[in-house]
N, C-alpha and C positions, 0 to 999 in steps of 0.2 A: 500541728494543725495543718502544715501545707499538704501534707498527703491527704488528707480529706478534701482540699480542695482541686486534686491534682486530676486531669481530665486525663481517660486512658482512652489511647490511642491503638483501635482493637488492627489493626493494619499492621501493625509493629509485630504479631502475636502469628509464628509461625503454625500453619497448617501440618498436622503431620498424619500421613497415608500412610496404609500397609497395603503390598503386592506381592505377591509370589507366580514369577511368568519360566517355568522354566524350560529349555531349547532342546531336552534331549528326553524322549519317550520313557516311563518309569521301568519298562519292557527291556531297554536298552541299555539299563542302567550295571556297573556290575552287583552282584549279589553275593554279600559274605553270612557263610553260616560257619564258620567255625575261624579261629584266630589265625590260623594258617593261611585263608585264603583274605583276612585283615591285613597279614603284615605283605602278604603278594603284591596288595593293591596302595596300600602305603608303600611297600618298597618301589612299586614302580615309579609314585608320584615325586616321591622324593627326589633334592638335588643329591644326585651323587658325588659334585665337587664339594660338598659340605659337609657330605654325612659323619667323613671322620676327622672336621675340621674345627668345627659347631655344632654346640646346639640348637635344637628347632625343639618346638611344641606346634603339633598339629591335632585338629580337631576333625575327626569324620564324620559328616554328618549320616544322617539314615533315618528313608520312609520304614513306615510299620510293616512292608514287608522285609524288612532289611536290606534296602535297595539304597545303593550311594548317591546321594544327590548332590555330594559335593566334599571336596578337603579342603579346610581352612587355615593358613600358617597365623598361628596368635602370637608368636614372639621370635624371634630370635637372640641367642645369646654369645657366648663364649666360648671356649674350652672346657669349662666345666659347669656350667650349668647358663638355665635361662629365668626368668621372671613370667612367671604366668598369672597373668588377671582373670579370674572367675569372671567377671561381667564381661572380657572378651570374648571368651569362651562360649557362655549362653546365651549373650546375644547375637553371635553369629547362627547359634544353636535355632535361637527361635526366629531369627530375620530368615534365615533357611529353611522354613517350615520342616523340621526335622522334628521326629516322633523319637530319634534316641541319637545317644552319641559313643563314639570310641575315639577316647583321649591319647595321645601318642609323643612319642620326644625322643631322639636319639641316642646314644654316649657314642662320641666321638671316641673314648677311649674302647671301645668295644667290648666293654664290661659289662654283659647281661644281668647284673643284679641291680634290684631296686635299690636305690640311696632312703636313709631315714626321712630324708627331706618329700623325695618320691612317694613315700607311705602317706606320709600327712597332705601331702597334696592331691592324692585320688581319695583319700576318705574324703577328705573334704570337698570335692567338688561331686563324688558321689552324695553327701548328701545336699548340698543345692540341688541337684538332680533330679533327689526325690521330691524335695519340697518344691521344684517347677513342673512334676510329674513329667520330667524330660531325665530318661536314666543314661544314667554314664554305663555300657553292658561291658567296657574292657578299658582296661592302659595296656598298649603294647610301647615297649622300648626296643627301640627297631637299631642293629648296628648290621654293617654289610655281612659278618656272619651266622646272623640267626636276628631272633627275637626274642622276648620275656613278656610272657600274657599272665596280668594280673590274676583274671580271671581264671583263669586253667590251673595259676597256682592258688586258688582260693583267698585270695587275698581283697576280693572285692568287698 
């Protein structure tokens, strides 16, 4: 019964706003159309004191005309792998007003093949994707000598 009489205190009851202010022209932004010119622009981002030190999971964001609005590092891990959280992922996804995503992670061992672990983790955030009408269009696994695009091997 004391919560029926408990007086709520609407002051305590955070406000929460959505804004998207962003500094750089969508004109100016780079533009990837094929995975080649994905793993250019993630290799460039990328730390190269880590790439074959750690793991990283990064998230690209991208306007509808496939325009970069931004990279987002979601975790960092190990030697042999990281911890990626889906709700990190999307909601960097949609606080960045981003119309799609390409999901990314390195091997520090410089082994271009996807782990089984790899597979179950872009199905799966391929379909949150779908079901936030925000699509995942690639995983690239980026090592300093090449890259692995899910998508070019059919695997999305």
């Amino acid at each position: 019964m004391e919560a029926l009489n408990q007086v709520i205190n609407l002051n305590q009851v955070a406000e929460i706003t959505l804004g998207y202010a962003p500094k750089v022209k969508s004109s100016q932004r780079p533009k990837v159309g094929c995975s080649r010119q994905v793993y250019e622009v993630l290799y460039s981002f990328w730390d190269k004191d880590s790439l074959e030190l750690s793991e990283h999971f990064q998230v690209m964001l991208l306007n509808r005309a496939n325009r970069v609005l931004g990279i987002c590092t979601i975790s960092k891990g190990g030697t042999a792998g990281t911890v990626v959280d889906a709700k990190l992922v999307f909601g960097a996804a949609l606080k960045g007003a981003a119309q799609s995503i390409i999901i990314s992670h390195n091997h520090p061992s410089g082994n271009l093949l996807p782990s089984e672990q790899d597979k179950r983790l872009t199905a799966n955030l391929v379909k949150i994707g779908k079901a936030l009408d925000l699509p995942v269009l690639d995983h690239i696994i980026v090592t300093a000598d090449g890259y692995y695009s899910f998508a070019d091997e059919g695997e999305l």
